[in-house]
C-alpha positions, 0 to 999 in steps of 0.5 A, a space after each residue: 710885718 711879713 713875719 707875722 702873716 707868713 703863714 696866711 702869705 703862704 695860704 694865698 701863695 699856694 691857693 693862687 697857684 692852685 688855682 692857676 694850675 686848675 685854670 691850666 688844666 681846664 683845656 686839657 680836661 676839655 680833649 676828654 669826649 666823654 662830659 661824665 669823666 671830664 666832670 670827674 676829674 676836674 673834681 677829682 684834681 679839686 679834692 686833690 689840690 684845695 682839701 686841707 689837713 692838719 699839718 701841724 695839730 698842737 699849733 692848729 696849722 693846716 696844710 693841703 692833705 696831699 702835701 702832708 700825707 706825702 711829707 709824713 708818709 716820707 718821713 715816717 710819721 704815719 698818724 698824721 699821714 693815715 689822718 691826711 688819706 682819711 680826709 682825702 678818703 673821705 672828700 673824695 667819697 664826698 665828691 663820688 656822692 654829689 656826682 652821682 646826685 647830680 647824674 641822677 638828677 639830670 636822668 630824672 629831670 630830662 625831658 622825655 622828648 630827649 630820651 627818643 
């Protein structure tokens, strides 16, 4: 039984200590006195543990990008590693967008009686 969900055994494994690793930073992170880059690197730490990437492309296997571009970078395979940096490229464009979304909506939402 165990072989046959080994690679969904991995997942939880590794998405587990992710996430204990994120709870782990969460202290840290809260010694920055400035809310704007706290906010964006615990973002940043996010894109950078849980984006997936193709590790594996013929069997359809994933894996977290930054493990794949690291590995195939090392190893000499720079297709899969240029595809892994375009994805953590791109997801971290993603979360440069909604960090500005979200600052522009607390500067237009906040009251006026604040700005004084």
């Amino acid at each position: 039984m165990l072989i046959e969900y080994k690679y969904e055994i991995a997942w939880g494994l590794y998405l587990l200590c992710a996430l204990g690793f994120f709870g782990l930073m969460w202290p840290v992170f809260h010694r920055i006195p400035w809310r704007g880059v706290r906010r964006f690197f615990k973002a940043l730490l996010a894109v950078l543990l849980f984006t997936p990437a193709a590790s594996v492309p013929a069997e359809n296997f994933l894996a977290p990008a930054t493990l794949v571009f690291a590995y195939e970078a090392l190893t000499g395979d720079m297709e899969l590693a240029i595809q892994a940096g375009m994805l953590l490229g791109l997801a971290f464009v993603a979360l440069l967008g909604v960090l500005l979304l979200e600052t522009l909506f607390r500067r237009l939402l906040q009251s006026p009686s604040q700005d004084e």
